[in-house]
C-alpha positions as CSV (number, residue, x, y, z in Angstrom):
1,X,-52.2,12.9,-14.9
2,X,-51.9,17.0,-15.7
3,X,-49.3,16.9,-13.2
4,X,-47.2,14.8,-14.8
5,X,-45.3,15.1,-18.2
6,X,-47.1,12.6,-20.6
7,X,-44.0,11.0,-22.8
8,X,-42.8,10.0,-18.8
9,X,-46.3,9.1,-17.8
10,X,-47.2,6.7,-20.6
11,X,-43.3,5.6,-20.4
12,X,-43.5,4.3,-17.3
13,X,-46.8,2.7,-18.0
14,X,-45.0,0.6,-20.4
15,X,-42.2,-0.6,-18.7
16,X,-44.8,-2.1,-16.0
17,X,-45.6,-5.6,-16.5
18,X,-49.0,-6.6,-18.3
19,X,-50.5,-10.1,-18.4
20,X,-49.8,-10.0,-22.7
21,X,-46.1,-8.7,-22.2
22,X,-44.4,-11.2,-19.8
23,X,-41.6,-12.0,-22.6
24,X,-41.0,-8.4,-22.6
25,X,-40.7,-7.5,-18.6
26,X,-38.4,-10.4,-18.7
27,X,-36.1,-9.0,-21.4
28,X,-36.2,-5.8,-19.8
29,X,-35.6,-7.3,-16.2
30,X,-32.5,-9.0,-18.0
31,X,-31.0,-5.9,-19.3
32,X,-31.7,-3.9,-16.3
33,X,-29.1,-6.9,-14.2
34,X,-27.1,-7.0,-17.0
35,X,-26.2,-3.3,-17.4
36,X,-25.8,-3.7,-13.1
37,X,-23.8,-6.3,-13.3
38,X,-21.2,-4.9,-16.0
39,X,-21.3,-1.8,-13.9
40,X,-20.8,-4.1,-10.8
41,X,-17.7,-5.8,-12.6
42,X,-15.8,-2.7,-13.6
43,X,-16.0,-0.6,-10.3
44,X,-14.4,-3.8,-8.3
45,X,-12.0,-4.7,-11.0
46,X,-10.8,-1.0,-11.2
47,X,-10.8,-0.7,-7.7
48,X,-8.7,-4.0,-7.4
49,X,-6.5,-2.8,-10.3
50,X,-6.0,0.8,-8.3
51,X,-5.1,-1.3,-4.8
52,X,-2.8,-3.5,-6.6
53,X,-0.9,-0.1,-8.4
54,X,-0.9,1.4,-4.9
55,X,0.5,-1.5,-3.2
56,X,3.6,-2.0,-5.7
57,X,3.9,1.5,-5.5
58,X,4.4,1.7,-1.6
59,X,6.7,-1.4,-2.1
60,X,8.8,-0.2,-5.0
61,X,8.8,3.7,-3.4
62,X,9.8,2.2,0.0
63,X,13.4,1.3,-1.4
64,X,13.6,3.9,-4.4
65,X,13.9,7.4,-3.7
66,X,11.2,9.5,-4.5
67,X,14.2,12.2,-5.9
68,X,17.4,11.3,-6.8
69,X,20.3,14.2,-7.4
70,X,23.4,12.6,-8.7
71,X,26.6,14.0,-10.6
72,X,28.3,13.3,-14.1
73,X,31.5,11.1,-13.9
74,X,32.9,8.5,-12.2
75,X,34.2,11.0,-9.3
76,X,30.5,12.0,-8.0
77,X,29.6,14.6,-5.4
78,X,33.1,15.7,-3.2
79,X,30.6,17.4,-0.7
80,X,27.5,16.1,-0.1
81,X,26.2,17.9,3.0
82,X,26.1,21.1,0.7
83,X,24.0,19.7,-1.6
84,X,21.8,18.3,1.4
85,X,21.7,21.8,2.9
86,X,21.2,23.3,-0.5
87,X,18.0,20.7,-1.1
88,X,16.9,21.4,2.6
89,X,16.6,25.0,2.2
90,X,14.7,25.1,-1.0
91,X,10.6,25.2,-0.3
92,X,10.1,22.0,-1.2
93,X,8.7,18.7,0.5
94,X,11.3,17.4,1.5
95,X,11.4,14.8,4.5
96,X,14.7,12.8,4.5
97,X,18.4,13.1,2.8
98,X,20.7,10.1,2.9
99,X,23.9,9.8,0.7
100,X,24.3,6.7,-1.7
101,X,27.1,5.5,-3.7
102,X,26.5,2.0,-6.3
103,X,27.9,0.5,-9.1
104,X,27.5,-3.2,-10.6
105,X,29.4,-6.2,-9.5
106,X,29.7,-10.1,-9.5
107,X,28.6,-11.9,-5.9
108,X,30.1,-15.5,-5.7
109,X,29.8,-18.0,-3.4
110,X,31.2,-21.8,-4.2
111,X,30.6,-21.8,-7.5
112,X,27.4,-20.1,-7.7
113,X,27.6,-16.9,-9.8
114,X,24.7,-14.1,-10.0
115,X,25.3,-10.3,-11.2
116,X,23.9,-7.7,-8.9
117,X,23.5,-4.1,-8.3
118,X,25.2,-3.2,-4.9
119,X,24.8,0.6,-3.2
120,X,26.2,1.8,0.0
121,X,24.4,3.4,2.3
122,X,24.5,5.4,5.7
123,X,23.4,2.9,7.8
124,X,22.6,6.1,10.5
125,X,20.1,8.2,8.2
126,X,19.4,5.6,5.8
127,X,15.7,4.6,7.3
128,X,14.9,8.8,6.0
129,X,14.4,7.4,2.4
130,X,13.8,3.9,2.8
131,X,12.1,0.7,5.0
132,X,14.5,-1.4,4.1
133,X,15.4,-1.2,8.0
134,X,11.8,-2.3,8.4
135,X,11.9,-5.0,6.4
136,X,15.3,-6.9,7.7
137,X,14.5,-11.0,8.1
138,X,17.8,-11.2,9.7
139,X,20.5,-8.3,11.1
140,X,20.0,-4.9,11.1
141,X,21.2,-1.9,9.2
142,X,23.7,-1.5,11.8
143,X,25.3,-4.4,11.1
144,X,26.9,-2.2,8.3
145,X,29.9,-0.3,10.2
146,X,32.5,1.1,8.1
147,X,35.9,-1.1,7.8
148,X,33.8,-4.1,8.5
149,X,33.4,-5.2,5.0
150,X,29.8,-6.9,6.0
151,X,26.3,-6.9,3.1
152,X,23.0,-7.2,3.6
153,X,21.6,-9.5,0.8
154,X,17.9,-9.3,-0.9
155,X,16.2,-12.5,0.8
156,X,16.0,-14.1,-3.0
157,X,19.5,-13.6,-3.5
158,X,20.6,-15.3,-0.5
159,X,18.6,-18.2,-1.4
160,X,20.2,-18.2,-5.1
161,X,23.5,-17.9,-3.7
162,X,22.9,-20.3,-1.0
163,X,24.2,-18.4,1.6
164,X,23.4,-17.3,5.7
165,X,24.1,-15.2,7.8
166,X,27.7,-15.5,8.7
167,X,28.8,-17.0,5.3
168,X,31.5,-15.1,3.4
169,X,30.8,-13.7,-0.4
170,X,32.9,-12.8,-2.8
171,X,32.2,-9.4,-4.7
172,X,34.1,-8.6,-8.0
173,X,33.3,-4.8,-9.1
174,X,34.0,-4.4,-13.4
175,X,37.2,-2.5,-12.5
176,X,40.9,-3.5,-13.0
177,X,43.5,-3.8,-10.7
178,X,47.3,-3.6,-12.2
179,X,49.7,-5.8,-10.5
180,X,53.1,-7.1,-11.3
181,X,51.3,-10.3,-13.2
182,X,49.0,-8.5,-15.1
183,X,45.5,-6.8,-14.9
184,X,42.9,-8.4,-11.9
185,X,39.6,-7.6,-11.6
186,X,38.9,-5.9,-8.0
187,X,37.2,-8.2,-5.5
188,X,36.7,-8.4,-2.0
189,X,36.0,-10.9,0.4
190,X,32.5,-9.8,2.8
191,X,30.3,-11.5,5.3
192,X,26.7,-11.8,5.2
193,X,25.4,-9.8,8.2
194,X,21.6,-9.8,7.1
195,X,19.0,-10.7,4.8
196,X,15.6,-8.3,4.2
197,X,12.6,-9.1,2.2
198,X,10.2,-5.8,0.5
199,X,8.2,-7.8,-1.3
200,X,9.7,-6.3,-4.8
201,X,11.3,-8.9,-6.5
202,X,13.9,-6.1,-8.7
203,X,15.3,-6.0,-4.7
204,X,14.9,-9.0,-3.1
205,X,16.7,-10.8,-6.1
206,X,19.9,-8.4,-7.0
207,X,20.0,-5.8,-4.6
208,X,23.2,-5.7,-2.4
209,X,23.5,-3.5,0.7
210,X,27.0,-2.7,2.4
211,X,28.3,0.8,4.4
212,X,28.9,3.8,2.5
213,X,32.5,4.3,3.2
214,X,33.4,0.6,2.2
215,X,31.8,1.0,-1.3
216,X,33.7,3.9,-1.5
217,X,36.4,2.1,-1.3
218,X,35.6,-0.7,-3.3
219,X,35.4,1.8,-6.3
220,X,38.1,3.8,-5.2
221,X,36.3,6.7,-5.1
222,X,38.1,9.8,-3.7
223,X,37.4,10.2,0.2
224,X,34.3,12.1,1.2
225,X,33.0,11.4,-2.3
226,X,29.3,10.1,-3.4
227,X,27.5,9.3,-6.3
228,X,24.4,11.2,-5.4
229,X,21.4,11.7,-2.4
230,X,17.9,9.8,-2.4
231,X,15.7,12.5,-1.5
232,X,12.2,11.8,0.3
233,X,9.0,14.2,0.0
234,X,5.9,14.2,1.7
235,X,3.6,14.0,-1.3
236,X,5.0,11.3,-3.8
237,X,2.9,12.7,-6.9
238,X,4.7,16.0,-6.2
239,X,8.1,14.4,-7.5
240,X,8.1,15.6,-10.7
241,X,7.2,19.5,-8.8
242,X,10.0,19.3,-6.5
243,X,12.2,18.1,-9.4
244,X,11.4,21.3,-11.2
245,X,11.9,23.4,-8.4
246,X,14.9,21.8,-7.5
247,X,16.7,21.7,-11.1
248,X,17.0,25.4,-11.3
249,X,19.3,25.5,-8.0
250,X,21.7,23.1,-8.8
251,X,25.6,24.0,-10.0
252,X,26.4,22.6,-13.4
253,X,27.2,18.9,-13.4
254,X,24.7,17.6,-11.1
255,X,21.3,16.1,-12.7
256,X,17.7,15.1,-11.1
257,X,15.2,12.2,-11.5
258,X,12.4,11.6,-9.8
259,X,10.0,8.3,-9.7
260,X,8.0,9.1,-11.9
261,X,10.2,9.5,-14.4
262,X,12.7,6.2,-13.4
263,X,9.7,3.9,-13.2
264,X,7.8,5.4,-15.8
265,X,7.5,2.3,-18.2
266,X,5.8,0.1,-15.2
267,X,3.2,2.7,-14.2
268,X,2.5,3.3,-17.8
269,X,2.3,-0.3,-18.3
270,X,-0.2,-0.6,-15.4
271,X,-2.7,2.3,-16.9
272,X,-2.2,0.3,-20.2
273,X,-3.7,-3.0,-18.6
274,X,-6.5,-0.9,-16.8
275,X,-7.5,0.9,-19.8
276,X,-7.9,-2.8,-21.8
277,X,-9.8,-4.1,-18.6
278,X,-12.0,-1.1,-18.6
279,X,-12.7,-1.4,-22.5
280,X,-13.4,-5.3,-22.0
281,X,-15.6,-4.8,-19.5
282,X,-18.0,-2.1,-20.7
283,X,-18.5,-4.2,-23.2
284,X,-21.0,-6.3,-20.6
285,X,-23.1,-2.4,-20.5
286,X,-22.6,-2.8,-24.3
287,X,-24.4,-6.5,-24.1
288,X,-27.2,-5.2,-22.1
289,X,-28.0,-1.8,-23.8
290,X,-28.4,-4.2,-27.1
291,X,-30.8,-6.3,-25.5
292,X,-32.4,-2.6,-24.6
293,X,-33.2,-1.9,-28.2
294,X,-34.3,-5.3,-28.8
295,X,-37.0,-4.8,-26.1
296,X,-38.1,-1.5,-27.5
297,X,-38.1,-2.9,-30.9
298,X,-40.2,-5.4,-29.5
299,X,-42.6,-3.2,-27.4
300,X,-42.9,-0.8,-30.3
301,X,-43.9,-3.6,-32.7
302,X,-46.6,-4.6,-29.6
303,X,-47.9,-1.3,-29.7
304,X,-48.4,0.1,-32.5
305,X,-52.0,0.4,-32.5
306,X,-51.5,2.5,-29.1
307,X,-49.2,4.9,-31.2
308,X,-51.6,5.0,-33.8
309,X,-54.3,6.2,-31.3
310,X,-52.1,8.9,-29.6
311,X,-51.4,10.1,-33.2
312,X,-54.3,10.6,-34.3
313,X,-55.5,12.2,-30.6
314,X,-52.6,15.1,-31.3
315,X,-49.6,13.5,-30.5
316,X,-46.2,14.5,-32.2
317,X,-43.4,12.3,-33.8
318,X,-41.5,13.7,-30.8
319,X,-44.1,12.9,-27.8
320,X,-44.3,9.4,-29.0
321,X,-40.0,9.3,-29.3
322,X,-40.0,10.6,-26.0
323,X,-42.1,8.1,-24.6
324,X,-40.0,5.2,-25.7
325,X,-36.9,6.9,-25.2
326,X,-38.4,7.4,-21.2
327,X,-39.0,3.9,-20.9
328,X,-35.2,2.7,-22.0
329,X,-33.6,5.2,-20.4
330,X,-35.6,4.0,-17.1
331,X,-34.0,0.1,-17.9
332,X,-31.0,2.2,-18.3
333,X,-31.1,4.6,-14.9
334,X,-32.5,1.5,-12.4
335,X,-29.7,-1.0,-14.0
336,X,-26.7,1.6,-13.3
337,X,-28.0,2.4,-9.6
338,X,-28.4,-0.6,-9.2
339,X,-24.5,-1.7,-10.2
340,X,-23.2,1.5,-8.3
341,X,-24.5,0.2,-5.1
342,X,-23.8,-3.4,-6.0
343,X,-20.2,-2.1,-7.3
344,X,-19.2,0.3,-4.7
345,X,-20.2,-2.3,-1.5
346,X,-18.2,-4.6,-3.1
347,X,-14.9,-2.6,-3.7
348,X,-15.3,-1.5,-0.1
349,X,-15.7,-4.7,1.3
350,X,-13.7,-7.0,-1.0
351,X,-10.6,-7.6,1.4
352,X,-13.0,-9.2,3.6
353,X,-15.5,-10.8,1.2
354,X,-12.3,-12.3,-0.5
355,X,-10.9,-13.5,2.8
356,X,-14.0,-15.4,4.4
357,X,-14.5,-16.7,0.3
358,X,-11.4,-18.7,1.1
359,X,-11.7,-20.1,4.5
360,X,-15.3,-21.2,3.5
361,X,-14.7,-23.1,0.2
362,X,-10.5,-24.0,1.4
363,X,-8.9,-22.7,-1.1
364,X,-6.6,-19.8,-1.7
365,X,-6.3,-17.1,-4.6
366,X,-2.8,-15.6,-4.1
367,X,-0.7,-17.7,-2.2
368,X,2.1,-15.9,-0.6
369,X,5.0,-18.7,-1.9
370,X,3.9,-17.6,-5.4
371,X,2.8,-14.0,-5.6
372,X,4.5,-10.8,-3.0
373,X,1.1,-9.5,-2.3
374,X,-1.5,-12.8,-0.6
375,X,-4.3,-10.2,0.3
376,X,-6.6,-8.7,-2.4
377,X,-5.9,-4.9,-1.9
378,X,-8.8,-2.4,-3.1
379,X,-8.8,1.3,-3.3
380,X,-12.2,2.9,-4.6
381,X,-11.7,6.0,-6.7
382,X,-15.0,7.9,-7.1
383,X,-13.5,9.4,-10.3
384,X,-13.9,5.6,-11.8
385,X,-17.7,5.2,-9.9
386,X,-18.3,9.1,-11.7
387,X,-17.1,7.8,-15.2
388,X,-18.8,4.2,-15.0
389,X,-22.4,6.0,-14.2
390,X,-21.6,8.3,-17.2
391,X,-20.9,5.8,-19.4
392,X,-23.7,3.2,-18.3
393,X,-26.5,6.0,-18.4
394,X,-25.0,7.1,-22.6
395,X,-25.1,3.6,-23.7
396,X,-28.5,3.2,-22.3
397,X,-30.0,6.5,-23.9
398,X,-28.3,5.7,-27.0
399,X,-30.1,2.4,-27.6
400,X,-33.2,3.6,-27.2
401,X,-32.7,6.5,-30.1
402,X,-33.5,3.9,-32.7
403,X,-36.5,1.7,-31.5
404,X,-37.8,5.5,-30.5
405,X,-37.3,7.2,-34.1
406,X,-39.1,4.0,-35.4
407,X,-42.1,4.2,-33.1
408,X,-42.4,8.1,-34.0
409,X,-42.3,7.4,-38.0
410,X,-45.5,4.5,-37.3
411,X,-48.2,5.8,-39.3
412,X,-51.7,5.8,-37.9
413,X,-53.3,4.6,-41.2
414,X,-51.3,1.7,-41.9
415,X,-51.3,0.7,-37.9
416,X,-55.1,0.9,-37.7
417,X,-55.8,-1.1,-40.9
418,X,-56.3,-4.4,-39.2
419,X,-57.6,-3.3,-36.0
């Protein structure tokens, strides 16, 4: 026993089991699960929450640019090879360049009616900032040759509309034509060429896609003129980086954005509901550390004869704090290791756990009809594991510091009266 420190010797002592103290071991057994299961329950829901972010991410990032640079007015770029070239030899990250021009307009078909955002692309570079190439149902970005007047249509929009491939459209841009009768709002006539589905339902349900040069002329933009490039880095959290690097070499009249900044209010609504999830949860740790002090209060109460004996041998209000403080704290230590193994084999393994869940019991938790994503995606970040331990092993030591400074302020004369 002179090897070993005695607040940890005669702590451990008491967590073991004795034949008087059964209600006891049990009440510690149950706040040793419960702290492992609350830290159980937060790594995997974090680490769902952090594969679901990532996988609307990838989605939303695979048709938005990571960097958009864009001019002021109506008129846009007149040259936008220049401001590739300019982009391109700046030491940034950049991967792909492709040209854009959009504007709103009115599809119709019949009489079905639905507003939508329409942008032309370059149907020959356009797979350098996006998948929407990759993601085609029907047609192909080809399909888009200049004078041809043809759209690719979001696969939710077609089936609002009510529309194939083949079928013709209607689009009516909010600009005026002046003719001898009056003022007409610009349309044109266009045929459905293809339908794509990425899983983002901002695209799939409003999103038109038709060449570059015929948007062009739809808005009547001067010739060789775009609204701006979508810009693709390697690194997507180095947008708001390459923004700043950028900003400083472009001419007056030409702006930046990057994702971050665009889709700012989703991302920051995301951290929001894992912040809440994370609160709600610890409050399980928070369950079991109480039941912690109730055990201590309880063993303290059970042993206050044996504290009265150490007292009067030469122990110290602090050795006898220590020793109740040990034997929490060891609730506290075994429960967390035991939900960081529990929790991290989980979030590793829950896109297969989840799967063969299903097929055994027949049922299905995200059906594809309903919700874009049907698998359960997880991404374990050990900087959530880190902070979970931390905050298991505080609430833990901090319920015992009561039951401990109660057990150090026994007094040896009043314990021993009875005894």
């Amino acid at each position: 026993m002179m090897f070993k420190p005695l607040p940890f010797y005669i702590g451990l002592r008491y967590t073991r089991a004795k034949r008087r103290n059964h209600f006891i071991s049990f009440i510690s057994l149950t706040s040793m699960f419960g702290i492992a299961l609350g830290v159980t329950a937060l790594i995997t829901v974090l680490s769902v929450m952090n594969g679901f972010e990532k996988e609307l991410r990838e989605r939303m990032l695979g048709m938005a640019p990571h960097v958009m640079v864009f001019a002021a007015g109506d008129r846009g770029m007149a040259d936008w090879e220049v401001m590739a070239k300019l982009v391109r030899d700046t030491p940034t990250q950049v991967t792909g360049i492709a040209p854009y021009v959009q504007g709103q307009a009115m599809l119709t078909h019949r009489k079905r009616i639905k507003g939508t955002l329409f942008q032309g692309i370059d149907p020959a570079i356009e797979s350098e900032v996006s998948q929407v190439g990759d993601n085609m149902k029907q047609g192909s970005l080809q399909d888009l040759q200049p004078g041809k007047f043809n759209v690719l249509l979001g696969q939710e929009l077609a089936m609002a509309m009510g529309v194939v491939v083949g079928d013709k459209v209607t689009v009516v841009v909010p600009q005026a034509n002046i003719t001898p009768v009056g003022v007409l709002p610009r349309m044109k006539r266009m045929t459905v060429a293809g339908i794509f589905e990425v899983g983002m339902h901002e695209f799939d349900s409003s999103l038109v896609l038709m060449n570059i040069a015929d948007a062009a002329r739809l808005l009547r933009m001067p010739k060789a003129h775009v609204h701006g490039i979508n810009i693709k880095i390697t690194q997507m959290f180095d947008a708001p980086k390459v923004s700043r690097a950028l900003v400083d070499e472009l001419p007056i009249g030409y702006y930046i954005q990057d994702w971050t900044y665009r889709h700012a209010n989703f991302f920051r609504a995301i951290k929001m509901e894992k912040t809440v999830m994370f609160v709600i949860l610890s409050l399980i740790v928070g369950v079991a550390a109480f039941n912690i002090i109730s055990t201590l209060v309880m063993v303290v109460t059970d042993k206050e004869a044996d504290i009265a004996i150490l007292r009067t041998l030469g122990a110290t209000p602090n050795t006898i704090m220590a020793i109740f403080m040990v034997q929490g704290s060891l609730i506290g230590v075994f429960g967390t290791l035991l939900g960081l193994v529990g929790g991290v084999s989980l979030a590793l393994n829950v896109e297969t756990i989840i799967p063969s869940i299903e097929q055994a019991f027949n049922v299905q938790f995200l059906d594809s009809s309903v919700y874009y994503i049907s698998d359960l995606p997880s991404e374990l970040n050990w900087d959530d594991v880190r902070n979970i331990g931390i905050l298991s092993l505080l609430l833990s030591l901090l319920a015992t510091l009561y039951p401990a400074r109660r057990a150090a302020k026994t007094q040896p004369a009043e314990a021993l009266r009875y005894e």
